[in-house]
N, C-alpha and C positions, 0 to 999 in steps of 0.2 A: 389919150395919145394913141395914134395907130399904130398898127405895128409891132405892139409889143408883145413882145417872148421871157415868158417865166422859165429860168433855165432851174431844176431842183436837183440838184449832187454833192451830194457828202466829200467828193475828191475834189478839192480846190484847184487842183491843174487842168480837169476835166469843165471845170466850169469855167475856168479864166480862160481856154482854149476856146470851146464853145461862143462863150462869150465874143473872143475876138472875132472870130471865124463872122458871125452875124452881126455884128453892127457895122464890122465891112460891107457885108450885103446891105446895109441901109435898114434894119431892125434896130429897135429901141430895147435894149438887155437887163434885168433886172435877175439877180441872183440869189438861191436859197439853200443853206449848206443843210437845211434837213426839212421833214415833215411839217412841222411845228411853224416855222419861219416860213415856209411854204402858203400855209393855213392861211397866216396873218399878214402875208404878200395880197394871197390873195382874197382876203375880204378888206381891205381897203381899197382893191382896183383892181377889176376882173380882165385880166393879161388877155390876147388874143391868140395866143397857143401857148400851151406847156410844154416843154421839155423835162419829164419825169423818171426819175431814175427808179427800180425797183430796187434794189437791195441797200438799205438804208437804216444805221439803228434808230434803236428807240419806235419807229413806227415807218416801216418801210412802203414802196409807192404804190402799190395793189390797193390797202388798205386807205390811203389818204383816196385813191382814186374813188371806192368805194362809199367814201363817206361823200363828197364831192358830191357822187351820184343821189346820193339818201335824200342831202340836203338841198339838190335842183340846184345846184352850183355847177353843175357840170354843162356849162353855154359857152364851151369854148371848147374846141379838140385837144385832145391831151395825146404827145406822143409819148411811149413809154421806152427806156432805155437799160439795158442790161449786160455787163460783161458775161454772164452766166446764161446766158437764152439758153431755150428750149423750146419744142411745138407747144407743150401743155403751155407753158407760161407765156406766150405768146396767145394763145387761144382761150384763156383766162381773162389778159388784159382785153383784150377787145371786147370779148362777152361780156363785160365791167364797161365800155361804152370807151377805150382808148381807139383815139384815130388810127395806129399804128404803132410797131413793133419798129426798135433798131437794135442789133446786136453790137455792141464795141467789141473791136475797135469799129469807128463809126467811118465809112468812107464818104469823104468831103461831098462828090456827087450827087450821094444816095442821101449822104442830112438835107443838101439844101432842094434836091428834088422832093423831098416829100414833105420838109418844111414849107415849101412854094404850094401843095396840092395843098395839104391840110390850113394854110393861110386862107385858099381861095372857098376850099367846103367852110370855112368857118364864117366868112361874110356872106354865106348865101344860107347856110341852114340854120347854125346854134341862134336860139330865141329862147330867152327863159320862160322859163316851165314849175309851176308849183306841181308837187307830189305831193301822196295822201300825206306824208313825213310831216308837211312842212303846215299840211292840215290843223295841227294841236295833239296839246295833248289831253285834252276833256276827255272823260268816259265815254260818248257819242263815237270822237274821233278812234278813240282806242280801239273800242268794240265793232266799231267799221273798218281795221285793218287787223281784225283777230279774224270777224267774219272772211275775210279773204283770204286771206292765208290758209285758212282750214279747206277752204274751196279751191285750192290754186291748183289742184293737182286731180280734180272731178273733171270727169269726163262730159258731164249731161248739161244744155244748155244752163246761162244764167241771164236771170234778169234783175239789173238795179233799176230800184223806183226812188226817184224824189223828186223836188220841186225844181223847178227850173233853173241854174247854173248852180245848184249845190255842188258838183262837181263829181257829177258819174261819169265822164271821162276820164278824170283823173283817177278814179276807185277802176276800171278798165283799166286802164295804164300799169297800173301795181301789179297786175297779173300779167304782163306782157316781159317776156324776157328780152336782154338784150339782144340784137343779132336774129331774133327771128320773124318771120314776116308779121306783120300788124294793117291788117286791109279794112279801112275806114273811112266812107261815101257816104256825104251829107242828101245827095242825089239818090232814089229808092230806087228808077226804071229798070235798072239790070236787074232786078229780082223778076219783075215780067217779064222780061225781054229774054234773059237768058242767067238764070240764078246758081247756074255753076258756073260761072266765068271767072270766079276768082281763086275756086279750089286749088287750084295747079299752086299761084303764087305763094298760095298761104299756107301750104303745106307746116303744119309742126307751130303755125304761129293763131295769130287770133283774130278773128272778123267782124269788126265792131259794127251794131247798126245802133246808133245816137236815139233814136227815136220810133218803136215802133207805130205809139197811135199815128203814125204821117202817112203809115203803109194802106193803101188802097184794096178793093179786093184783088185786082191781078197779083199786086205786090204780096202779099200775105199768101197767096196760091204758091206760088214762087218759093218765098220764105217754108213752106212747110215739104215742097220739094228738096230745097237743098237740106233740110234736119238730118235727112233720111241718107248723108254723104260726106257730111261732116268725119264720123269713126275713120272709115275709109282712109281720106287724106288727113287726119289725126289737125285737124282747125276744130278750134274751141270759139263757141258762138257765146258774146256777151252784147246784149241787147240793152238799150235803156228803155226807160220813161218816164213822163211827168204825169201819168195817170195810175190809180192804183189797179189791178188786174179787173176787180169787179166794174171800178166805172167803164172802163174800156171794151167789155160787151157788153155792160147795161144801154149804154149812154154814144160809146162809139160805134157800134157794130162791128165791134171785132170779132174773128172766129174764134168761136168759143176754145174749139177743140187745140187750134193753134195756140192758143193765151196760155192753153192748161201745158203746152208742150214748152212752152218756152219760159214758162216762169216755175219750170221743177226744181229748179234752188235760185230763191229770190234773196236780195240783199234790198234791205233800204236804207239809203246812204242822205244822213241829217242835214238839215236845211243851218244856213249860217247862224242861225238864230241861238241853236237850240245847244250850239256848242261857243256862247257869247263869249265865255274866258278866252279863248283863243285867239277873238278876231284881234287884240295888238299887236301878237307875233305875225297872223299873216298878212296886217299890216304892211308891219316893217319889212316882213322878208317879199313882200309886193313891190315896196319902194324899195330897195336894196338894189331889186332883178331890175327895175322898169332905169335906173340910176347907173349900174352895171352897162347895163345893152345903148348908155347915151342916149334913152330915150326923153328924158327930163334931166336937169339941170339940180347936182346936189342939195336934197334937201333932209331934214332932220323932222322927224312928230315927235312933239311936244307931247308929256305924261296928259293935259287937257285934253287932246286930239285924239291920245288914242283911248282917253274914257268916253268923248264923243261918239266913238267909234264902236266902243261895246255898250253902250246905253240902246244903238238903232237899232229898228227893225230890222233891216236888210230885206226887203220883198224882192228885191233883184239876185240875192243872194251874189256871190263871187264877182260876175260880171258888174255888178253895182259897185261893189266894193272898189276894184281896178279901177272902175272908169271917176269914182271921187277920188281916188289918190292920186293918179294921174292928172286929174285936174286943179286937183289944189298944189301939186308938184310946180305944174307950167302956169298957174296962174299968180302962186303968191309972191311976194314982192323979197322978203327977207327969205335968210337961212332954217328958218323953226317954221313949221306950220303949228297952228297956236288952236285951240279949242272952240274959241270965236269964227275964226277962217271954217273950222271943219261944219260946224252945226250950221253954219251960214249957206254953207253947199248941200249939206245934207234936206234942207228948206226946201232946194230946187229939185233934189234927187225925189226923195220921197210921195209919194202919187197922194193925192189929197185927199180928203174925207168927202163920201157924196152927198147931195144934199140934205137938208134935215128935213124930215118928212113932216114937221112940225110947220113949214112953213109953207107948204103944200095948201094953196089955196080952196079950201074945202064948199065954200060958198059957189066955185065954177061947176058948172056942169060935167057931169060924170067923164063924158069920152075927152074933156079936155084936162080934167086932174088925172085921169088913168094915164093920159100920155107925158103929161111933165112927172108921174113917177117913173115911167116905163124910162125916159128918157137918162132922169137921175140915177138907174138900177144899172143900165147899160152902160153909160161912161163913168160909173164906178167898177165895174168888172171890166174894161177896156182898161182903164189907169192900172186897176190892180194886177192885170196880165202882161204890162206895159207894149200894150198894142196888138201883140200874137192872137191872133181871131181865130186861131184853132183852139187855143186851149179857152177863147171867151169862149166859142161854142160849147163847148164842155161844160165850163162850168155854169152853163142860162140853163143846159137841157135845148139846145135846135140845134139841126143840122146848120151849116154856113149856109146853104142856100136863103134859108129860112132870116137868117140873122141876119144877112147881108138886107135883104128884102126890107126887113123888120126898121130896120138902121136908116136906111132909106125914106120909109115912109114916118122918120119922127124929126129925119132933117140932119142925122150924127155923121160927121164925116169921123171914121177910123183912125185914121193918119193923121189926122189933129191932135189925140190925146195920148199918143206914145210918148211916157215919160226919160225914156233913157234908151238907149240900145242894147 
């Protein structure tokens, strides 16, 4: 339903007021006289703005807003409301991720002008969001948000390494506070072009680059310019990769010097695999968020689905994961998604096994069985990269030029054997 406004207040005249005030305006009104009821409003139907009141027993709205936060529930703007303001507590809630601040008594103009703003920032920005939180609780997950934390407050670059959508931006994220700047471009050229360009904005916040091995030599020149200015304007550099530091000037040509400058406190943050108890909670809380935002049509995993679910591989890690629940969300027919549905997608998801070298015609002449293995070696490291020809190059040993070439002369179109996005 659009429109709608979770009012949360312990004073029932304050809510039944409220209340009237906005569905005059054409809002849909749902009411919660504390924390608790608050909670359980909203994990059955994630409201389009809250109206929170801070001073509330039992567990008052700072706290409930807090938890909101931990658990990536917070995809919708929260105003916070207070007979007792102050700047600190004003400047607490926001830092906590509140749209806004209203002191009661509330003047009619000022609720519904900024009920109007925070309605409009909400269908353009909140998109759910997993955090490390919502990552597990496996030893893997623990130990990769113990790691951070002990780091959160280090001044000296960091680099997280792991496989591809394990979720080093999310392990980034954890270290990002609310409210302060957070500068992150999938695009590398500003690092040649001009590699302090973003110091001013980030001042006090953090500069994410997703991907070093992508960086070029200008880029990498760039990147060890701005190291040297980071202190300065007090921006904390967190860099990713899908390479570990040694492949990446064995194998990439990375500078050396630079690799050693930017990986002085390394984190490597585990692949879905390796923390398999976990994957039915981030299941569920996947299809919760993607069910929440109206992206897919109510559906339930079935106990079979979600041992379907921690039985796989995941070679896609996160991103794999998303794109099967989602798809089994919009495609299945009933309310359950059932065990059968799941392993039936997971058939199509999973990159196949290359050929068997057993069946390699050995009786043909040399340059023609060297090439149907070269062939079968290639579009097993392409499935297994699901299509990303940078990190094939990496893992054959050739530059792309070379592979691109290579690929060519055995007849392998690329872009044919990408398994999944």
């Amino acid at each position: 339903m659009s429109n709608q406004i979770l009012v949360v207040d312990d004073e029932v005249g304050i809510r039944e007021l409220l209340s009237e005030i906005l569905h005059d305006e054409g809002y849909h009104v749902r009411l919660a006289a504390d924390a608790m009821e608050a909670r359980r409003l909203r994990h059955e139907e994630r409201p389009d703005l809250v109206l929170l009141d801070i001073w509330m027993p039992q567990m008052d709205g700072i706290s409930l807003l807090k938890e909101w936060r931990a658990l990536g529930q917070l995809n919708m703007p929260v105003i916070m409301m207070s007979g007792h303001g102050s700047v600190d507590t004003a400047v607490e809630a926001t830092r906590m991720g509140a749209f806004d601040f209203l002191e009661k008594p509330i003047a009619l103009p000022k609720l519904l002008a900024t009920v109007e703003r925070a309605m409009r920032k909400g269908k353009m920005n909140f998109r759910p969001q997993l955090t490390t939180l919502q990552l597990g609780k496996g030893d893997a997950v623990v130990r990769l948000r113990y790691q951070l934390s002990q780091v959160a407050n280090h001044n000296a670059p960091l680099l997280l390494v792991g496989e591809p959508g394990c979720g080093i931006e999310l392990a980034a994220r954890q270290l990002h506070q609310e409210n302060t700047p957070w500068f992150y471009s999938e695009q590398h050229q500003w690092l040649a072009e001009n590699p302090f360009e973003p110091l001013n904005d980030s001042q006090g916040g953090i500069l994410f680059i997703p991907e070093i091995g992508e960086l070029n030599a200008a880029q990498q020149k760039g990147l060890g310019q701005l190291l040297g200015k980071l202190e300065k304007h007090q921006v904390k550099l967190i860099c990713g990769s899908t390479h570990p530091i040694a492949q990446l000037t064995q194998n990439q040509g990375f500078d050396p010097d630079l690799a050693a400058k930017l990986s002085a406190v390394t984190i490597r943050v585990p692949a879905l695999r390796e923390h398999a108890e976990d994957i039915p909670d981030i299941a569920v809380v996947l299809l919760h968020a993607m069910v929440s935002a109206g992206e897919v049509p109510p559906k339930t995993l079935a106990t079979s689905a979600l041992n379907a679910f921690r039985q796989a591989r995941w070679a896609g890690n996160l991103p794999m994961l998303t794109n099967v629940i989602r798809t089994l969300a919009l495609t299945v027919a009933g309310p359950d998604i059932t065990g059968d549905e799941a392993l039936k997608l997971l058939g199509q998801f999973e990159a196949q096994q290359p050929a068997n070298p057993e069946k390699i015609q050995f009786e043909r002449p040399l340059r023609e069985a060297r090439d149907d293995f070269e062939r079968a070696y290639f579009e097993y490291h392409i499935r297994q990269e699901a299509g990303n020809m940078s990190r094939v190059a990496e893992r054959v040993g050739l530059e792309r030029t070379h592979l691109y070439r290579k690929l060519k002369q055995l007849g392998i179109r690329p872009g044919a054997q990408r398994v999944y996005e």
